[in-house]
BALUM-920998 format. One line per 4 residues: number of its first residue (from 1); for each residue x, y, z of C-alpha. Coordinates in steps of 0.2 Angstrom, whole numbers. Example, Ala and Ser with C-alpha at 12.3 -4.5 7.8 and 13.67 -1.06 7.14 Angstrom:
BEGIN
1) 62,-22,39 ~ 68,-5,36
END
This chain:
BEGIN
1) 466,605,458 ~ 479,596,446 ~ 485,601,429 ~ 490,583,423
5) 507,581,413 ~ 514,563,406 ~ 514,549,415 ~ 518,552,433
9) 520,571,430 ~ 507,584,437 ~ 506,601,446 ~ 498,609,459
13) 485,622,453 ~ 478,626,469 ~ 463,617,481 ~ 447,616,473
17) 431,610,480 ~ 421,593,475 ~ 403,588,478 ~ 404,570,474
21) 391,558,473 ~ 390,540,475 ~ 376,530,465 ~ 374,513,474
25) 368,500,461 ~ 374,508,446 ~ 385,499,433 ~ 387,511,420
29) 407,517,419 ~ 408,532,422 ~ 392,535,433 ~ 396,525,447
33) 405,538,457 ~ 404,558,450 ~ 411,574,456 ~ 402,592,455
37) 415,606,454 ~ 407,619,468 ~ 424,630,470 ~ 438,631,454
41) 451,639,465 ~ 446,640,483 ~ 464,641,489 ~ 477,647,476
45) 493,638,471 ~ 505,651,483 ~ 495,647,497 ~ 496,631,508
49) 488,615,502 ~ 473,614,516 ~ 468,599,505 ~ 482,587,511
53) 471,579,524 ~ 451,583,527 ~ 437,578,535 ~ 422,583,547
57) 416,581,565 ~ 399,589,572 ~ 403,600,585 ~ 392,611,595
61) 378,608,582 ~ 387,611,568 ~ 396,601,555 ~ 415,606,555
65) 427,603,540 ~ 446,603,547 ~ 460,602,533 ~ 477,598,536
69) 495,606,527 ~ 513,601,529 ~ 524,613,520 ~ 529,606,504
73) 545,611,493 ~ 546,618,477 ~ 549,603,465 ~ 566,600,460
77) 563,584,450 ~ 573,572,460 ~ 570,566,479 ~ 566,577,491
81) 573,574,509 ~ 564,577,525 ~ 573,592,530 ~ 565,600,513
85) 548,597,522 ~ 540,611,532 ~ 530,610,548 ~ 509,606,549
89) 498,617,552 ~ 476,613,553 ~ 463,627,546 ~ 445,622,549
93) 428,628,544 ~ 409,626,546 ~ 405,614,531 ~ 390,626,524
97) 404,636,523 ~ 417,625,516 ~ 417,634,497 ~ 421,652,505
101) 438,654,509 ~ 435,670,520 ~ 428,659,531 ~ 440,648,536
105) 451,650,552 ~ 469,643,556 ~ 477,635,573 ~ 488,648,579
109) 496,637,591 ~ 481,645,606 ~ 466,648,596 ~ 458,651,578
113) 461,665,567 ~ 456,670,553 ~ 473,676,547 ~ 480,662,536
117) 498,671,541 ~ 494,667,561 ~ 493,646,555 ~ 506,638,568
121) 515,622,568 ~ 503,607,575 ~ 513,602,591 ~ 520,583,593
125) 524,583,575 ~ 542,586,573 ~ 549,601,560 ~ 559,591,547
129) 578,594,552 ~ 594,593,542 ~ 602,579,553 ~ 589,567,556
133) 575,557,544 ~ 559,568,547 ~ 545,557,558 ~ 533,572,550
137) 520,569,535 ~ 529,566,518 ~ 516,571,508 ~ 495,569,513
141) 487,560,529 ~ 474,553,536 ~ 466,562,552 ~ 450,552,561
145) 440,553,579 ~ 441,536,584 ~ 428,535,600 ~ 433,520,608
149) 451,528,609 ~ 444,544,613 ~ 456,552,603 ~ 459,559,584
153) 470,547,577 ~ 482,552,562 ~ 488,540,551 ~ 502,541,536
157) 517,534,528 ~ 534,540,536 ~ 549,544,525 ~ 552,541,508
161) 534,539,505 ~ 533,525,495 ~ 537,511,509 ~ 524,498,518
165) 527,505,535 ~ 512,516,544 ~ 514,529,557 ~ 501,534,568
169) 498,546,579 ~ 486,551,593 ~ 480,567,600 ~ 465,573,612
173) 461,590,600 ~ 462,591,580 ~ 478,600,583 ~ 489,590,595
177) 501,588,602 ~ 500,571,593 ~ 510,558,599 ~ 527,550,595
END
């Protein structure tokens, strides 16, 4: 959920939830791809961004949403280094149940909670550090279950940002450790 400035400027007004909908065939702008708003504010602008990364898996039965956060520092309109950055932490919720933030539960480095506060730092992903370029998400990422890997495999670009290079990681769970 953005609140659009000039060009290149925006702010973060929260994550909000989208029902979009893809018409094959159609060649009408506009209509080709559209977006339901289901949820305005589903996570306010104080709390982490759960947004940065998303996406489902079945599991037991049920469809799961997991969404990703790496903490982000408060804008100072230049660059922001990697030691800025804070750590990664997954929530996850059953995707019936994806527009009711009560029902949502964090990775508290053993199990879920469903304290938002109890949301630990994903092992293998390094916490951004003052002395060395941060091998930690920038900004969003990718997050997928590859089956002939066996493995959920994170993919994104490293420091600044803005460069052609990839990083990608493996792990065996949604929440690491992830690999070097």
């Amino acid at each position: 959920n953005m609140c659009m400035g000039g060009p290149g400027e925006f702010e973060d007004r929260g994550v909000a939830v989208v029902e979009w909908t893809y018409r094959v065939g159609s060649t009408q702008p506009g209509s080709v791809l559209t977006g339901t708003v289901i949820e305005d504010f589903l996570f306010d602008v104080d709390s982490p961004e759960w947004g940065s990364a998303s996406w489902t898996r079945s599991e037991s039965g049920h469809d799961m949403v997991y969404g990703y956060d790496c903490g982000s520092p408060e804008p100072t309109g230049s660059v922001q280094f990697p030691n800025e950055w804070g750590s990664c932490t997954v929530g996850r919720v059953a995707a019936v149940d994806v527009d009711d933030g009560s029902a949502w539960q964090w990775w508290n480095g053993s199990s879920w909670s469903t304290d938002p506060a109890a949301a630990a730092s994903m092992l293998g992903i390094p916490d951004p550090s003052p002395t060395t370029d941060s091998k930690a998400p920038v900004a969003a990422f990718n997050v997928a279950w590859d089956p002939a890997l066996d493995r959920f495999v994170m993919a994104y670009s490293p420091w600044p940002g803005y460069t052609s290079e990839v990083m990608l990681r493996v792990a065996r769970t949604p929440t690491g450790p992830w690999s070097e």
